[in-house]
C-alpha positions in Angstrom: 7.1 9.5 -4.4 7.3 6.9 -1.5 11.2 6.3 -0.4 12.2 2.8 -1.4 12.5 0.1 1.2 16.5 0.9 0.9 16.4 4.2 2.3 14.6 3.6 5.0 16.6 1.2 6.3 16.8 -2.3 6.4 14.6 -4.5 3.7 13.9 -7.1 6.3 12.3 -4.6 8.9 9.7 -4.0 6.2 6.5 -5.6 6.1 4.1 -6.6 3.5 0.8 -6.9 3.3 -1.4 -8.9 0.7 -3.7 -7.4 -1.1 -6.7 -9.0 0.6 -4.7 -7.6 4.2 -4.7 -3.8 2.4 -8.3 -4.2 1.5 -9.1 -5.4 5.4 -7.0 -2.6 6.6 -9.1 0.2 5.0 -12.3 -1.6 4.6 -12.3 -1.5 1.1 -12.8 -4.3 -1.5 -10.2 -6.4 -3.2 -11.1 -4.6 -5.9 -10.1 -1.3 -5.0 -6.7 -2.0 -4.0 -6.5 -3.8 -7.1 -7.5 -0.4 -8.7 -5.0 2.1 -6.5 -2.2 -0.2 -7.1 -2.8 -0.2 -11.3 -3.4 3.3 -11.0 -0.2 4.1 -9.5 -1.9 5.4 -6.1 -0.2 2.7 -3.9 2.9 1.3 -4.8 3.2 -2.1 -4.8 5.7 -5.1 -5.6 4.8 -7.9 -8.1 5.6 -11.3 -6.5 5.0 -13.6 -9.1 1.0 -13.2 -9.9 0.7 -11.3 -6.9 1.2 -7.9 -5.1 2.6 -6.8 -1.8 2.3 -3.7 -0.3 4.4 -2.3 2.3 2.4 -1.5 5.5 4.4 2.1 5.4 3.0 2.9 2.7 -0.8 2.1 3.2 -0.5 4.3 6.3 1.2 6.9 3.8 -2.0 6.7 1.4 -4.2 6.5 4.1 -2.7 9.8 5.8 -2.5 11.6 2.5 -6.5 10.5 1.9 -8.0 12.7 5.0 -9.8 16.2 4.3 -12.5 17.6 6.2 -16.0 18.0 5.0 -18.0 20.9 5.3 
C-alpha cells in the first residue's frame, strides 16, 4: 500500500494529476485509468465527481508494471 500524502511529507508538495493527465502519461485511454482506479490498482482521491491521482504514485504503478519478455 502506497504511503499517504501525510507521511511523505508535506500535502502541498504533492501533485495531482487528472485522469485525462494519467491516461497522457502512460498512453493509455481514459478508460483504463478509469478501470485501475475502480479496481483498486491506482489509488486515487474523489474530488467531487472526479479523481486525482498523485503523480507519485503513477510512477509507483508504472515501476511496479515492468517485466521482461522472453
Amino acid at each position: 500500500m502506497t504511503p499517504s500524502p501525510d507521511s511523505r511529507g508535506d500535502i502541498s508538495e504533492v501533485k495531482f494529476l487528472t485522469i485525462a493527465e494519467v491516461a497522457a502519461t502512460m498512453r493509455v485511454s481514459k478508460m483504463t485509468v478509469y478501470r485501475l482506479v475502480h479496481g483498486g490498482d491506482l489509488p486515487a482521491v474523489r474530488v467531487g465527481r472526479s479523481f486525482r491521482v498523485t503523480e507519485d504514485d503513477v510512477n509507483d504503478y508504472l515501476r511496479k508494471s515492468f517485466y521482461n519478455a522472453g
